[in-house]
OpenMM code with the backbone's topology and positions (N, CA, C; nanometers):
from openmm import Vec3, app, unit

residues = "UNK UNK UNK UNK UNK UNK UNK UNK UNK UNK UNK UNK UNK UNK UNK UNK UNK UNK UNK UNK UNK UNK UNK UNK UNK UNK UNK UNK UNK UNK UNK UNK UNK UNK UNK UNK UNK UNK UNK UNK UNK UNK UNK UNK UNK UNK UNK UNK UNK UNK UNK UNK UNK UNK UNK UNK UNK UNK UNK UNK UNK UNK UNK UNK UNK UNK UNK UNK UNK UNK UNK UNK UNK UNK UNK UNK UNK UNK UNK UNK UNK UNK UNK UNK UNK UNK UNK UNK UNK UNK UNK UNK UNK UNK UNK UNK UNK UNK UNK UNK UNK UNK UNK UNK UNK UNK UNK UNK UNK UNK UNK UNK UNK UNK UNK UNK UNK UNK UNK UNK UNK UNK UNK UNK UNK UNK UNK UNK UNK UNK UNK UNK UNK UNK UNK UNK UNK UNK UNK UNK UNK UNK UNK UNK UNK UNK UNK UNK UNK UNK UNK UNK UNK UNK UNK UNK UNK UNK UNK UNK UNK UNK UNK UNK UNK UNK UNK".split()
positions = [
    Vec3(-0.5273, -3.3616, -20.5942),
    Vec3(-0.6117, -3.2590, -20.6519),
    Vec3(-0.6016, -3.1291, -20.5745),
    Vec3(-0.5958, -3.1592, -20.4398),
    Vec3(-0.6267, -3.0754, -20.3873),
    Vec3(-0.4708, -2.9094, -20.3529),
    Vec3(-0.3643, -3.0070, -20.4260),
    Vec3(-0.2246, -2.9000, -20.4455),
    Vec3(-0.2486, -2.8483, -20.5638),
    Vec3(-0.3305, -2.8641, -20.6913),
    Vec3(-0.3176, -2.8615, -20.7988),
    Vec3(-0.4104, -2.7135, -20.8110),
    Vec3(-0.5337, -2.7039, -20.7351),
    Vec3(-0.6032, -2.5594, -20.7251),
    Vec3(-0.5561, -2.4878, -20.6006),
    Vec3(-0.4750, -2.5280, -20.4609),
    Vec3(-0.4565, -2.4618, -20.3344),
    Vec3(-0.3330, -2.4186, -20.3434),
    Vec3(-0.2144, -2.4771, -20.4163),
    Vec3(-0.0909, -2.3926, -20.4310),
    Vec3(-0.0048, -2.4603, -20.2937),
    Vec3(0.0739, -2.3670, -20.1777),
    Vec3(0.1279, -2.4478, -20.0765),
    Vec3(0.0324, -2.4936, -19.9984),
    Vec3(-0.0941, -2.4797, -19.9707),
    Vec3(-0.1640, -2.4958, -19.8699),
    Vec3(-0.2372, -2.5858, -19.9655),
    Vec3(-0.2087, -2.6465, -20.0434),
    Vec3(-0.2684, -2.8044, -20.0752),
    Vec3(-0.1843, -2.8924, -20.0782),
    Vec3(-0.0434, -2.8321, -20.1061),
    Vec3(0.0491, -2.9347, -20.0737),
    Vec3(0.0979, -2.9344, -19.9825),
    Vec3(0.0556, -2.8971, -19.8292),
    Vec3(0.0792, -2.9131, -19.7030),
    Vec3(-0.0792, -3.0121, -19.6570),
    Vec3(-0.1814, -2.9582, -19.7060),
    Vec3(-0.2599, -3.0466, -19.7214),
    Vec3(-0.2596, -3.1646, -19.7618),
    Vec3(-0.1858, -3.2178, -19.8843),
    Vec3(-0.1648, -3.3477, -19.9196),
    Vec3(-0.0845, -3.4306, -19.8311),
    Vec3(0.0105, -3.3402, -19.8006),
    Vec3(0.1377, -3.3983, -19.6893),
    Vec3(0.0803, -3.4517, -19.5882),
    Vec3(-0.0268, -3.3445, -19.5253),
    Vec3(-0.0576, -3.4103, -19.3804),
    Vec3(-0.1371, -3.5568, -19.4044),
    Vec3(-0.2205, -3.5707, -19.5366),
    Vec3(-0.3088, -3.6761, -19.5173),
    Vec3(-0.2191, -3.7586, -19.5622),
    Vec3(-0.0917, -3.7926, -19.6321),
    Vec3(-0.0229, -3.9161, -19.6423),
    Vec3(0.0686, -3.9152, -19.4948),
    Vec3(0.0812, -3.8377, -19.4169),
    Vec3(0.1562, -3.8469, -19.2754),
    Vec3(0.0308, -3.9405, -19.2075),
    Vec3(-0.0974, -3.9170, -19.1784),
    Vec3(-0.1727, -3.9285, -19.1054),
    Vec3(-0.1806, -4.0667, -19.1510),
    Vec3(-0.1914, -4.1429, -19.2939),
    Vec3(-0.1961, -4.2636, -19.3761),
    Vec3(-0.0786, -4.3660, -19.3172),
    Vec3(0.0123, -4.3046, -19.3227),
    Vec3(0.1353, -4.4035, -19.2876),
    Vec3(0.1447, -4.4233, -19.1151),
    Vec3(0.0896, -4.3268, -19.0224),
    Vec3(0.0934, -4.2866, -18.8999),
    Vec3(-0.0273, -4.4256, -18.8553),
    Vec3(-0.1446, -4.4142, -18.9388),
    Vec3(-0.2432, -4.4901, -18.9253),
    Vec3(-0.1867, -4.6222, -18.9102),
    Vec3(-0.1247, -4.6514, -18.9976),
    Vec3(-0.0900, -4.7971, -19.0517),
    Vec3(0.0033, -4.8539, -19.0061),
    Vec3(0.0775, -4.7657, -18.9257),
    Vec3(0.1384, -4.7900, -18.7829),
    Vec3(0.1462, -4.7891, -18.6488),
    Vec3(0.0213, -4.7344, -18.6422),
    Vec3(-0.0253, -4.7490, -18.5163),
    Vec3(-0.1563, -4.8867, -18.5111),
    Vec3(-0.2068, -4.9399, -18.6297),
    Vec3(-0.2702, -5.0505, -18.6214),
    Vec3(-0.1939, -5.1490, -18.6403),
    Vec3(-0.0280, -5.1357, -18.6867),
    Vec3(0.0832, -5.2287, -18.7008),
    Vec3(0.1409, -5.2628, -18.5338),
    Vec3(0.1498, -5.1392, -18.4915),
    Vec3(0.2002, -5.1717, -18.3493),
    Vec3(0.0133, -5.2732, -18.2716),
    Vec3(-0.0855, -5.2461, -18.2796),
    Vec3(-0.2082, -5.2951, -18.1878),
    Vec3(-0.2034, -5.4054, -18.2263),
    Vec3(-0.1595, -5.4567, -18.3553),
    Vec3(-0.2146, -5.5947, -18.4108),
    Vec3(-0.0620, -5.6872, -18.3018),
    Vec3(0.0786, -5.6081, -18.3440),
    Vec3(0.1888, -5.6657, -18.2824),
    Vec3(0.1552, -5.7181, -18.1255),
    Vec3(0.1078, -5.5894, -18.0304),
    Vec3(0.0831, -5.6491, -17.9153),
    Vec3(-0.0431, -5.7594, -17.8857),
    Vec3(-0.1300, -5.7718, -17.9776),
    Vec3(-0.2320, -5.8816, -17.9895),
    Vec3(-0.1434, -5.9964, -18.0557),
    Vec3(-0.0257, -5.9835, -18.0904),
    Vec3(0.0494, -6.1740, -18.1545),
    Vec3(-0.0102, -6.1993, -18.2499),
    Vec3(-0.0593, -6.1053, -18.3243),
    Vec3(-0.1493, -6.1198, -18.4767),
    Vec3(-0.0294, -6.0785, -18.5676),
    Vec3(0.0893, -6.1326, -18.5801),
    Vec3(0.2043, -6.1082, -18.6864),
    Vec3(0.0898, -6.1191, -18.8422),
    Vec3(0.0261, -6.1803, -18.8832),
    Vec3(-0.0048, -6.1826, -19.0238),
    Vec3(-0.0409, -6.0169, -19.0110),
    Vec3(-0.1516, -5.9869, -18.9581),
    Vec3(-0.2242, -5.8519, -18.9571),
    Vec3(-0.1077, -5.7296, -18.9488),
    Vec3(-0.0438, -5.7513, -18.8752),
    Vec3(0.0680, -5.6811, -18.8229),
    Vec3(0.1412, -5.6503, -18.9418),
    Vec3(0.1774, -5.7554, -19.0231),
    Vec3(0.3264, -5.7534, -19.1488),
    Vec3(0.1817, -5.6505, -19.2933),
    Vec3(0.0740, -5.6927, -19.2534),
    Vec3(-0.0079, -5.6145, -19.3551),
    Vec3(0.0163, -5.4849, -19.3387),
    Vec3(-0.0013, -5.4272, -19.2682),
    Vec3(-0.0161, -5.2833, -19.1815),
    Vec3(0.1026, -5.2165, -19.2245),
    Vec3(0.2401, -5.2774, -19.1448),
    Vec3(0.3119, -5.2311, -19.2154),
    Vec3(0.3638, -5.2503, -19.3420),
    Vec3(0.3452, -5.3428, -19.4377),
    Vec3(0.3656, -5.3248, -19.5717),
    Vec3(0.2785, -5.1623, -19.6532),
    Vec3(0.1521, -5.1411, -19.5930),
    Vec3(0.0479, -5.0461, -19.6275),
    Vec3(0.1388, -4.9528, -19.6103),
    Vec3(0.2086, -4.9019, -19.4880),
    Vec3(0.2874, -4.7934, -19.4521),
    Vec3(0.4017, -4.8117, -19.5211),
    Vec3(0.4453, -4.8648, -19.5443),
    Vec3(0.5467, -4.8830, -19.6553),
    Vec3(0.5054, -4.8290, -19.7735),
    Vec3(0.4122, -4.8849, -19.8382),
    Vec3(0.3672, -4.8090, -19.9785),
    Vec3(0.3682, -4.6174, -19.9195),
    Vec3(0.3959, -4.5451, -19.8573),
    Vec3(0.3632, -4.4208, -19.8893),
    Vec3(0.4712, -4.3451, -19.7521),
    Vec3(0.5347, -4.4122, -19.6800),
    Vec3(0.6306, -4.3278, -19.6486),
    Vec3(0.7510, -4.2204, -19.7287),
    Vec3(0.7500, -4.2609, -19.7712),
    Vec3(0.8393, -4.1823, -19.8399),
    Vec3(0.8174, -4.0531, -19.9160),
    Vec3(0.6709, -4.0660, -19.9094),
    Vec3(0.5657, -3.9219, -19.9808),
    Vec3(0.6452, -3.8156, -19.8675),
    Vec3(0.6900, -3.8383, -19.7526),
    Vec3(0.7478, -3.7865, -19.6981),
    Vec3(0.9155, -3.6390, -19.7535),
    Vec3(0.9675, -3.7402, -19.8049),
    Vec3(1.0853, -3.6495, -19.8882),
    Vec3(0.9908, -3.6150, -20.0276),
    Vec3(0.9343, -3.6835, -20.1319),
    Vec3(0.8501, -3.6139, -20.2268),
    Vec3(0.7877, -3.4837, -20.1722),
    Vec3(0.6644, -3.4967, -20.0796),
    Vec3(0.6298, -3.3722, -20.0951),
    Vec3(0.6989, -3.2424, -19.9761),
    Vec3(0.7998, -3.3160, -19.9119),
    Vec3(0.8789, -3.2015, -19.8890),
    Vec3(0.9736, -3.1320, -20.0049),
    Vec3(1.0430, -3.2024, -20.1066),
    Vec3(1.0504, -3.1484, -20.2531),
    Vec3(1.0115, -3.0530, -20.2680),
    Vec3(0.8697, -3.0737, -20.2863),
    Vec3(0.7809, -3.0397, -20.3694),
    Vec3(0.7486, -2.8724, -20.3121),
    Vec3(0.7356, -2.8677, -20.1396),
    Vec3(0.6814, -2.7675, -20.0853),
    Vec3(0.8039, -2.6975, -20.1112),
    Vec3(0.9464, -2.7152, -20.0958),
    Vec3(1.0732, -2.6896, -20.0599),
    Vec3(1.0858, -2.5916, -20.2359),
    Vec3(1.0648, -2.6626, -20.3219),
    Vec3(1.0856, -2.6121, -20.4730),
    Vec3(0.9828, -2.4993, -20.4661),
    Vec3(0.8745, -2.5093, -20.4281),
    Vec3(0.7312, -2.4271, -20.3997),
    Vec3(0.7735, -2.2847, -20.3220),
    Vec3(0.8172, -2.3268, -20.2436),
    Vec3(0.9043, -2.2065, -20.1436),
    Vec3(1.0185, -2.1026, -20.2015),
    Vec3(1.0876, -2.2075, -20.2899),
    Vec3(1.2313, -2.1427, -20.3251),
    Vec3(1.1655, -2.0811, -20.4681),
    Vec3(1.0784, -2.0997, -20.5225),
    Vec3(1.0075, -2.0178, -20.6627),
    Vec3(1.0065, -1.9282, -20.6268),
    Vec3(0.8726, -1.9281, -20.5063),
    Vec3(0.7896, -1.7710, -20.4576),
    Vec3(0.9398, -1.7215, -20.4113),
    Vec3(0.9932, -1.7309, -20.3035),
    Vec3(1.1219, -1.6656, -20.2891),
    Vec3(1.1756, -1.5631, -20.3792),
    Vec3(1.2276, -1.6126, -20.5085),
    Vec3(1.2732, -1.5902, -20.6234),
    Vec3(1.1954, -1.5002, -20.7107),
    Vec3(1.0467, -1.5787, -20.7393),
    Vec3(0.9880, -1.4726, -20.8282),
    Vec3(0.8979, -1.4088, -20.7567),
    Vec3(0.8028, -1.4167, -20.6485),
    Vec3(0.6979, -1.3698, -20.5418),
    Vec3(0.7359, -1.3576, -20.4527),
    Vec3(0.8145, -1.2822, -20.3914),
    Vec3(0.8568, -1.2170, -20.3055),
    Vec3(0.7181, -1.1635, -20.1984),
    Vec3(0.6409, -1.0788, -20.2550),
    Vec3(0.4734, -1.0545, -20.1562),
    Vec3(0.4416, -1.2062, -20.1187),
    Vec3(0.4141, -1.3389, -20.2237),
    Vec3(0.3610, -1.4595, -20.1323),
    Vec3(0.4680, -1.4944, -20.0837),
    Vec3(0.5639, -1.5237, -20.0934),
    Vec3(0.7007, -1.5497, -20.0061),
    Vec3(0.6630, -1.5070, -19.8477),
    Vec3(0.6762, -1.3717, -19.8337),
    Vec3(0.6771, -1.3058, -19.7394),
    Vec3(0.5336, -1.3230, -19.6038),
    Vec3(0.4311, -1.3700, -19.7290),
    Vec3(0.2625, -1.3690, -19.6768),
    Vec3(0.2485, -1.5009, -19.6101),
    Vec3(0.3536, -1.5854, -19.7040),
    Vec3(0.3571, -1.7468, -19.6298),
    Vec3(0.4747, -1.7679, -19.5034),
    Vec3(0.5458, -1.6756, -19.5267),
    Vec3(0.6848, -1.7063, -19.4055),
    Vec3(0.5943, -1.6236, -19.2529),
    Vec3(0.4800, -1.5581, -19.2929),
    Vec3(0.4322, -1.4765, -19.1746),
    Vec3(0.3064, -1.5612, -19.1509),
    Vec3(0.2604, -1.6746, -19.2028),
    Vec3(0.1568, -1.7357, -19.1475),
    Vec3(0.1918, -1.8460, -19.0616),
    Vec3(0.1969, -1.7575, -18.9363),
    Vec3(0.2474, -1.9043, -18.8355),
    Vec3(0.2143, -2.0529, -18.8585),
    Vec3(0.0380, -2.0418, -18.8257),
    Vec3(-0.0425, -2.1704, -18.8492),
    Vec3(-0.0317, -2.2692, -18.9446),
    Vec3(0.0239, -2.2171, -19.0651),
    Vec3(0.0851, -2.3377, -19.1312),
    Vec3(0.2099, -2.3371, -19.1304),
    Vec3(0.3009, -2.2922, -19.0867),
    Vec3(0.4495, -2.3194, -19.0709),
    Vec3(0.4653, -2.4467, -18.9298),
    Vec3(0.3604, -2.3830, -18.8479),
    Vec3(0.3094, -2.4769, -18.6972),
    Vec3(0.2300, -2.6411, -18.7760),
    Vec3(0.1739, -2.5948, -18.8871),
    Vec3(0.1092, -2.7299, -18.9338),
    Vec3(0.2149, -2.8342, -18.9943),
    Vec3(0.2538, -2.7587, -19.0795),
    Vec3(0.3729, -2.7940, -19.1669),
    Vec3(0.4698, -2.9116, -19.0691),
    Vec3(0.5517, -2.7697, -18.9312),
    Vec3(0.6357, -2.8190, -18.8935),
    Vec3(0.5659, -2.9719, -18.7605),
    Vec3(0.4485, -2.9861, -18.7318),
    Vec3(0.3964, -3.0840, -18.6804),
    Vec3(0.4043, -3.2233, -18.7413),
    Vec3(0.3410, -3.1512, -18.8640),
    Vec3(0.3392, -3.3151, -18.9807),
    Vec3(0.4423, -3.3946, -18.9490),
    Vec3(0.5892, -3.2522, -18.9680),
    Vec3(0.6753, -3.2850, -18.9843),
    Vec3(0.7536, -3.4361, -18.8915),
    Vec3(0.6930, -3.4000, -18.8207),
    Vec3(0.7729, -3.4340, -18.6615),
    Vec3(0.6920, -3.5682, -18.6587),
    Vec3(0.5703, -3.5862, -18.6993),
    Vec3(0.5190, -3.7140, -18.6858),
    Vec3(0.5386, -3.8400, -18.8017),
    Vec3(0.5942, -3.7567, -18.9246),
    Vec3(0.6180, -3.8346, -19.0382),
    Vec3(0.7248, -3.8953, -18.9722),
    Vec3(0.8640, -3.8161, -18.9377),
    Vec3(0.9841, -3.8739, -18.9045),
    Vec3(0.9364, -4.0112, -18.7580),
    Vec3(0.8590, -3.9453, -18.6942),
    Vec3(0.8548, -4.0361, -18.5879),
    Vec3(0.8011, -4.1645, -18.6688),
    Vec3(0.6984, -4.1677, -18.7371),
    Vec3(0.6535, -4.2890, -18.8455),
    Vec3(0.8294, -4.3818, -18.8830),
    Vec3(0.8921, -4.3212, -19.0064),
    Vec3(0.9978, -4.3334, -19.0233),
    Vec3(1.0956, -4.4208, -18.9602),
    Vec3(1.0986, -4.3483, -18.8462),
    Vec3(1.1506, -4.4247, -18.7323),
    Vec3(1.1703, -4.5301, -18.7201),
    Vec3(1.0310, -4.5476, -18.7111),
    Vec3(0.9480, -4.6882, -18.6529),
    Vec3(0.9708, -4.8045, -18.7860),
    Vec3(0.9485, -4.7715, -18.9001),
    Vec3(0.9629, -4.8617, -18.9926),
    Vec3(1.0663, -4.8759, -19.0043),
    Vec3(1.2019, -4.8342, -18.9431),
    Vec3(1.3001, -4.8669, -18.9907),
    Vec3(1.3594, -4.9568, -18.8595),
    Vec3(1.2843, -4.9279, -18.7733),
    Vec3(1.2918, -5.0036, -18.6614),
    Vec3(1.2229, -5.1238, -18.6497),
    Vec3(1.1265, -5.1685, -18.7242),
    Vec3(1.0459, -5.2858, -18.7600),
    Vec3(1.1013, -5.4648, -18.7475),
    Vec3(1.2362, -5.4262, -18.7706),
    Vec3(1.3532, -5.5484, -18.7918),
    Vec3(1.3301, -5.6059, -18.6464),
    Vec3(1.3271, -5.5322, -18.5668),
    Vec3(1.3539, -5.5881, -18.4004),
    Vec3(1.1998, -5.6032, -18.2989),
    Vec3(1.0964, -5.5766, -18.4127),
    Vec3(0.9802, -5.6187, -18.3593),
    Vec3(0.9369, -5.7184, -18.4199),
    Vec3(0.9645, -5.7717, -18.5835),
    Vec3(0.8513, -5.8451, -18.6025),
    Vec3(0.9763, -5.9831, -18.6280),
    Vec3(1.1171, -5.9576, -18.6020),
    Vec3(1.2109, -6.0836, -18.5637),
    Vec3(1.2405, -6.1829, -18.6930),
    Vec3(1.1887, -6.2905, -18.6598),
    Vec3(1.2146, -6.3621, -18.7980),
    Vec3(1.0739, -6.3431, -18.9241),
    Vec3(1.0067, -6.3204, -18.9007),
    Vec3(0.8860, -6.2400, -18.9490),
    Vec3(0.9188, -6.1545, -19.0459),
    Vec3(1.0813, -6.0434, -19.0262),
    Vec3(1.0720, -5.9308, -19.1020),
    Vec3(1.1031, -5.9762, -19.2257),
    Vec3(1.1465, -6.1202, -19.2445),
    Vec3(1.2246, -6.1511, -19.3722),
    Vec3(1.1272, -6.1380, -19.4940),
    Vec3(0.9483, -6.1468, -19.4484),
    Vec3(0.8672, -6.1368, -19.5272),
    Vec3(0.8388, -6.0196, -19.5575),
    Vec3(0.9062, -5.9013, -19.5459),
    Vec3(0.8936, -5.7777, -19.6027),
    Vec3(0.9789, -5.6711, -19.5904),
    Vec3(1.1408, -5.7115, -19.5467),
    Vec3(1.2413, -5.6536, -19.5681),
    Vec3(1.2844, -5.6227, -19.7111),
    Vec3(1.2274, -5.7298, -19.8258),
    Vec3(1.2662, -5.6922, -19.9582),
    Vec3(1.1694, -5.5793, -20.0338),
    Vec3(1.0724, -5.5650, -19.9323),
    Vec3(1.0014, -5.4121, -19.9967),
    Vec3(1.0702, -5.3109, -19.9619),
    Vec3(1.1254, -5.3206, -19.7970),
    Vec3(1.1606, -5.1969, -19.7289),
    Vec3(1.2836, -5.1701, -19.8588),
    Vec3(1.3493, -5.2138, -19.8580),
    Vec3(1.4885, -5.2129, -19.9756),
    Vec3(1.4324, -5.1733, -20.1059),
    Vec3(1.3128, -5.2181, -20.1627),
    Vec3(1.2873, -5.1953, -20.2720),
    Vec3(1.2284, -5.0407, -20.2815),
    Vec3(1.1782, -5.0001, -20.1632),
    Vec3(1.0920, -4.8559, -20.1676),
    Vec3(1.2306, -4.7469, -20.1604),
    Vec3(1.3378, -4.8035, -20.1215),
    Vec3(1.4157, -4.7250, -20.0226),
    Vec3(1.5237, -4.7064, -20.1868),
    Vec3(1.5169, -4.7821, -20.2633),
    Vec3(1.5809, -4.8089, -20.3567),
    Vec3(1.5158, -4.7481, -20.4961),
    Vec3(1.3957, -4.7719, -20.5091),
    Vec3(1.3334, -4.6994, -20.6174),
    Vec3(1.2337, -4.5443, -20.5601),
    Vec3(1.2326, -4.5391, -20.4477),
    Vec3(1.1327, -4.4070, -20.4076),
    Vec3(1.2271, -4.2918, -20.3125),
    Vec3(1.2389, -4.3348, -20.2175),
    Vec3(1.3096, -4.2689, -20.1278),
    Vec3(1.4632, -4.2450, -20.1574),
    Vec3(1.5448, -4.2755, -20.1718),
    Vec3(1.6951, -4.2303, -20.2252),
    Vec3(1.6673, -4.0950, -20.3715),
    Vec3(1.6034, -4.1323, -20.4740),
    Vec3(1.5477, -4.0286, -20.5313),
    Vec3(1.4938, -3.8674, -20.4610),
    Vec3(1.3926, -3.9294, -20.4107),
    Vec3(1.3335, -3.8329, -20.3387),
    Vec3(1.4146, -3.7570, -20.2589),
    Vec3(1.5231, -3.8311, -20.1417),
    Vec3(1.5551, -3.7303, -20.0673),
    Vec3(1.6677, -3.6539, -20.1211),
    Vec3(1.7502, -3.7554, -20.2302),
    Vec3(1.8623, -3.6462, -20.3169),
    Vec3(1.7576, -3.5259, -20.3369),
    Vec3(1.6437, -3.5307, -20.3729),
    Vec3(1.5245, -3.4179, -20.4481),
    Vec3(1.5560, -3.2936, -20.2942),
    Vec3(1.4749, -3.3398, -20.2153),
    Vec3(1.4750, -3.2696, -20.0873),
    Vec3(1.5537, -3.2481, -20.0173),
    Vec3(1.6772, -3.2668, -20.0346),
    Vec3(1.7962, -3.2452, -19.9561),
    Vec3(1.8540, -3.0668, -20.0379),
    Vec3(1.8061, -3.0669, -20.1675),
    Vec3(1.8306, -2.9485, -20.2264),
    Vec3(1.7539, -2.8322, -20.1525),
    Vec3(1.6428, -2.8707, -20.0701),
    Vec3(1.5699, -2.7260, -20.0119),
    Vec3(1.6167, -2.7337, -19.8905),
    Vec3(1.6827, -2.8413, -19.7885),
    Vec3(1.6746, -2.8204, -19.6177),
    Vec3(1.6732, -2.7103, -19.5903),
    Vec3(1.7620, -2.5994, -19.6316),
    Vec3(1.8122, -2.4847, -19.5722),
    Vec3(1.6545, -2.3631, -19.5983),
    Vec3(1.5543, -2.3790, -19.7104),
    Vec3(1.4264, -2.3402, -19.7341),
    Vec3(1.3417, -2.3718, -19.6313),
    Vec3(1.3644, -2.5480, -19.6362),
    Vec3(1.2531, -2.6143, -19.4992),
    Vec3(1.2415, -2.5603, -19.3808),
    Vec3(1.3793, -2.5711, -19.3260),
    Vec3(1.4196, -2.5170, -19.2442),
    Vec3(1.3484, -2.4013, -19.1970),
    Vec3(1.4142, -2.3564, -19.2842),
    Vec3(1.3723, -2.1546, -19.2394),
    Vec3(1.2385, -2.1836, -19.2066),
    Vec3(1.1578, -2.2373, -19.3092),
    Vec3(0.9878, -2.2149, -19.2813),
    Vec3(0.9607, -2.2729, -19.1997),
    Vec3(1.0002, -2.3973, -19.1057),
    Vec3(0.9625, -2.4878, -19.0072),
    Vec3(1.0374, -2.4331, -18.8579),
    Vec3(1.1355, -2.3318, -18.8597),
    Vec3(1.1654, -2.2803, -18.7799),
    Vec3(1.0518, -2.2076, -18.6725),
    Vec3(1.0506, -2.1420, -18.5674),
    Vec3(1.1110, -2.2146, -18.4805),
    Vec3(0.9945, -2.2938, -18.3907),
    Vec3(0.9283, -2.3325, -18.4987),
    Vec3(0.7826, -2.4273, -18.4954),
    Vec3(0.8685, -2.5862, -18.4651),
    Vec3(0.9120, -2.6314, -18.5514),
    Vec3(0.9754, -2.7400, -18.5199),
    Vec3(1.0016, -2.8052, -18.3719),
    Vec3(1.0853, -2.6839, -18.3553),
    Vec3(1.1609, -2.7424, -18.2085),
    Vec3(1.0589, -2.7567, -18.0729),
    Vec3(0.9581, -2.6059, -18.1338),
    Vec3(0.9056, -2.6168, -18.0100),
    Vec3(0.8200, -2.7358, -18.0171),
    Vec3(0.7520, -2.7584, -18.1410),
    Vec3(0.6435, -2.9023, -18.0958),
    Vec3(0.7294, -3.0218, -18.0356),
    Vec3(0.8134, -3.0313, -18.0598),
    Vec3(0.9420, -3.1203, -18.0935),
    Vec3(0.9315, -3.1581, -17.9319),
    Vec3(0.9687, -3.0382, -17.8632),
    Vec3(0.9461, -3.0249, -17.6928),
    Vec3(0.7966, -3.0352, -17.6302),
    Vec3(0.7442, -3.0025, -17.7170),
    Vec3(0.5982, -2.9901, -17.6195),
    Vec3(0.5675, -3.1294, -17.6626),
    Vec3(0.5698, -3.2335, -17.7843),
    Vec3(0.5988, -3.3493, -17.7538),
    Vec3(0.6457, -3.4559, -17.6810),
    Vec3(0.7413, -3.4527, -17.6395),
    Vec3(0.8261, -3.4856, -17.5482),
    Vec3(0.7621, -3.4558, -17.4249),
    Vec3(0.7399, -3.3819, -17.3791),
    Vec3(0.6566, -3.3638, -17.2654),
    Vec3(0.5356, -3.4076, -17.2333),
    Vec3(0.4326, -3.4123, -17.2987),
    Vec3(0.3421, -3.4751, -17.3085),
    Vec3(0.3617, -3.6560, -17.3412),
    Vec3(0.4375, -3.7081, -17.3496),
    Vec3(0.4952, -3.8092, -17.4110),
    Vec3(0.5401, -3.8302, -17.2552),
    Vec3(0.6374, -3.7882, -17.1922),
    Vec3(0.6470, -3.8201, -17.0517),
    Vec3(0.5879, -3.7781, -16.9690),
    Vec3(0.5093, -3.7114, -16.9288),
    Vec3(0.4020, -3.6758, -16.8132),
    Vec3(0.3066, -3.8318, -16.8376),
    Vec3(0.2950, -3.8503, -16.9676),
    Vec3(0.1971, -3.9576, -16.9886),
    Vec3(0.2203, -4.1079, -16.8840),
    Vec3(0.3749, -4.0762, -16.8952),
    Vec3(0.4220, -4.2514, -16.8051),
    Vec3(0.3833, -4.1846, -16.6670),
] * unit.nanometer
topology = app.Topology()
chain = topology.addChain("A")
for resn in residues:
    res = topology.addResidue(resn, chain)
    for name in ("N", "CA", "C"):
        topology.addAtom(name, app.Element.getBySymbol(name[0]), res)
C-alpha cells in the first residue's frame, strides 16, 4: 500500500520491511541452529525463503521507477539523486538483503542432512520467483548503481568494521 500513494519512497519503504522480514527469519534460523532445535530452525528458514527474492522484484521495481523519472521527470530525477538519506537507506537495505541471501544459499552446510527437507523450495523459489525477477533487475544495475553509489561502498566498509572490532 504503502508504494502505491509514496511513489519511490514507498517502494524503498516496502523493500526495507521485506529485507528486515527475511533478515528476521534468519537470524531466529541461525539462534534456533545454535540451540540444536533443527525443526524450529528448518521453519525459520523456509519463512525466509518465502520472500527473499522480493529482493530483485522490488529492486525492478525501484530501478524501472528511476529510469521513468530519468526519462520523463527529469526535476524528480534530479530531487531523488540529491537526497542522500534515501540513497544511504536504499543502499543499506541493500547490503543486508544480499548478506540475508548469502546465508540462505549457504544453508546446505549448516543444517547437513536436514537440508534435504527444504532444498526443493530453495529450487522451487529460485525457479519460479527469483530467475524472473533478476532477468527483471538486471535491466536497471547500471540505474541502481548510480543511485546507491557511493553509499554502498561506504556502508559496505563501515560494516566490516564494526563487524571486526566486534571479535
Amino acid at each position: 500500500m504503502s508504494a502505491n500513494l509514496n511513489g519511490l519512497w514507498g517502494l524503498i519503504d516496502e523493500y526495507s520491511a521485506y529485507q528486515n522480514g527475511t533478515r528476521a527469519d534468519l537470524m531466529a534460523y541461525e539462534n534456533a541452529l545454535a540451540q540444536l532445535d533443527t525443526a524450529t530452525a528448518i521453519c525459520f528458514y523456509k519463512s525466509a525463503l518465502s520472500s527473499y527474492y522480493a529482493y530483485y522484484e522490488f529492486r525492478s521495481f525501484i530501478g524501472a521507477y528511476l529510469s521513468y523519472a530519468k526519462d520523463h521527470r527529469p526535476d524528480l530525477y534530479n530531487r531523488i539523486m540529491n537526497f542522500s538519506n534515501l540513497k544511504k537507506a536504499f543502499a543499506l537495505n541493500s547490503l543486508f538483503y544480499e548478506e540475508s541471501i548469502n546465508k540462505i544459499y549457504s544453508a546446505k552446510k549448516n543444517l547437513k542432512r536436514q537440508y534435504l527437507k527444504v532444498d526443493w523450495y530453495l529450487d522451487y523459489n529460485i525457479e519460479h520467483h527469483e530467475k524472473y525477477a533478476k532477468d527483471c533487475m538486471n535491466n536497471f544495475n547500471q540505474i541502481l548503481s548510480l543511485f546507491e553509489s557511493p553509499f554502498k561502498t561506504e556502508s559496505k566498509l563501515n560494516l566490516s568494521y564494526k563487524k571486526n572490532s566486534s571479535n
